[in-house]
N, C-alpha and C positions, 0 to 999 in steps of 0.2 A: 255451270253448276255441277259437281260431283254429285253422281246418282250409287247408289250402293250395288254392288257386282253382287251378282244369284251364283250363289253355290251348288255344284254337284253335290248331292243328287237328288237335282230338282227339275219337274214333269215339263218345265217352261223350254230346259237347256234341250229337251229330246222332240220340241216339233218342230214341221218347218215352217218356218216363219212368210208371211205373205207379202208380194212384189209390193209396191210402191208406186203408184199410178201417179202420182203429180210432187213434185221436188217443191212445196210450200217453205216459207218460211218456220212454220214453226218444225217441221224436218230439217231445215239446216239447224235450228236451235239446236234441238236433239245430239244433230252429230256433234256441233261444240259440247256441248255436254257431256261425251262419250271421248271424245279429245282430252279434255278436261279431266274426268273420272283416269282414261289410260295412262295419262301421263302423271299423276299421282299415285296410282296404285304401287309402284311405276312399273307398265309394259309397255307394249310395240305394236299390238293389236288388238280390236275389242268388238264384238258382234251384238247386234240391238240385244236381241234375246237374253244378252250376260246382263242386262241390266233392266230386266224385262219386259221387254217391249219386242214385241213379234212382227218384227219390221225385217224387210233384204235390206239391212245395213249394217257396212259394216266402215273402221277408221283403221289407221296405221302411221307409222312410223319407224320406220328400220333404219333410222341415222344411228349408229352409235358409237362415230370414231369423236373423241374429244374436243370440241372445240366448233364443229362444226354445224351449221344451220340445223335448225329442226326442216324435217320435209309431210308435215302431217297431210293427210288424205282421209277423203271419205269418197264414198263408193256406194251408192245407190242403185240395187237389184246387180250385183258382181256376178257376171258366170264367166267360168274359165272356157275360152273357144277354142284354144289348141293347148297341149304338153307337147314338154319334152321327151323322146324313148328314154335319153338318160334321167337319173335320178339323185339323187343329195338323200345322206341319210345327216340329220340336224336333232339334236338332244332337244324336246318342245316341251314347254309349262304352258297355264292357261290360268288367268286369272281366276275364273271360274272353280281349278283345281290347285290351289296354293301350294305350294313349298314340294311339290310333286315334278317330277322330271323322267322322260323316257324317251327312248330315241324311236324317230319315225320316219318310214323312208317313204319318199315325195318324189315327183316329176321336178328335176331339177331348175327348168325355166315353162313358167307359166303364160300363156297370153290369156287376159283378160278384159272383155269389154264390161261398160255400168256408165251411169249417169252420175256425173260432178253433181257441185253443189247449187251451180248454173243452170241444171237442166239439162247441159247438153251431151252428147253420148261420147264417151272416150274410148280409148283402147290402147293398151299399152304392154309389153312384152317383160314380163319380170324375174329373175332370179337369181339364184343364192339366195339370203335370208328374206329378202323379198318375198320370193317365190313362193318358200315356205310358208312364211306368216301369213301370203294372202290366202293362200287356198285352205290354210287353220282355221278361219276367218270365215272363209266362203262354207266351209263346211257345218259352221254354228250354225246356220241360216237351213242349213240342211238337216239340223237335228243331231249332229254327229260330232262329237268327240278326239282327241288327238288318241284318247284310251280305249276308243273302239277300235284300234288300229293293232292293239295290244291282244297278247293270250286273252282266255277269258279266265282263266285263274289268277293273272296279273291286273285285270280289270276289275274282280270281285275284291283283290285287297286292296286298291286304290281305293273301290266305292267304298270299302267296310274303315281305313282310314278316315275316308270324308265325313262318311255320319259321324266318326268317334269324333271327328275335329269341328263339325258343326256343332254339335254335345255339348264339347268342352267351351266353346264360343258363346253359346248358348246360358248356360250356368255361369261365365263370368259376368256378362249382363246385369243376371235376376241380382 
């Protein structure tokens, strides 16, 4: 089921959201749900909190040569255990902040342990666009922003954008 994505700049997107003590069914629901929601919206990563719910969780999929398998993932309590000294700088949007684009520079390969959908603990070593989107990802859960990465005068016109475009989203509605 498609749940509706929470827009910056809302008090939800700024806390950190709490672990995940037992991988239930109605938690795998959820992550299909958020599968569901990413791949319509259409992006490549989605954190509970974007659709609010203050949960460590987060989904992905960074397939996006033509033709090729979907590879979706969900990720229960995600923390990055080691980076790379090298870094990727990758132009990042966020569902969350629409039609918005800035470039952020990231540890180029990430390893990251969490709990599948299974229960069971994974770990796995990611990067290039991987890399990036995971730790976009892992930082929603953290309260944090691809725009907190930015000036803070570049972040105040973003926020001042958001309201104006929540506004206008708002009044087509009524």
């Amino acid at each position: 089921m498609k749940r509706p994505i929470v827009l910056h700049p809302d008090p939800r997107l700024k806390k950190v959201a709490a672990p995940i003590d037992d991988v239930s069914d109605e938690l795998r629901a959820l992550a299909d749900d958020m599968l569901a929601t990413m791949y319509d919206a259409p992006g490549i990563g989605l954190a509970a909190p974007q659709i609010g719910v203050s949960l460590r969780l987060i989904v992905l999929d960074c397939v996006k040569e033509e033709g090729a398998p979907p590879r979706p993932m969900a990720m229960f309590n995600p923390e990055v255990v080691s980076s790379s000294d090298e870094t990727n700088v990758y132009e990042e949007g966020c569902l969350s902040i629409p039609e918005i684009y800035a470039d952020v520079t990231r540890p180029e390969a990430v390893t990251v342990r969490w709990i599948d959908m299974n229960g069971a603990e994974q770990e796995d070593t990611f990067d290039g666009l991987w890399a990036t989107c995971v730790q976009h990802e892992i930082d929603h859960l953290d309260g944090k922003l691809f725009i907190d990465y930015l000036s803070p005068l570049k972040r105040q016109l973003i926020t001042r954008k958001m309201v104006k475009f929540k506004r206008n989203k708002a009044t087509e509605k009524a």
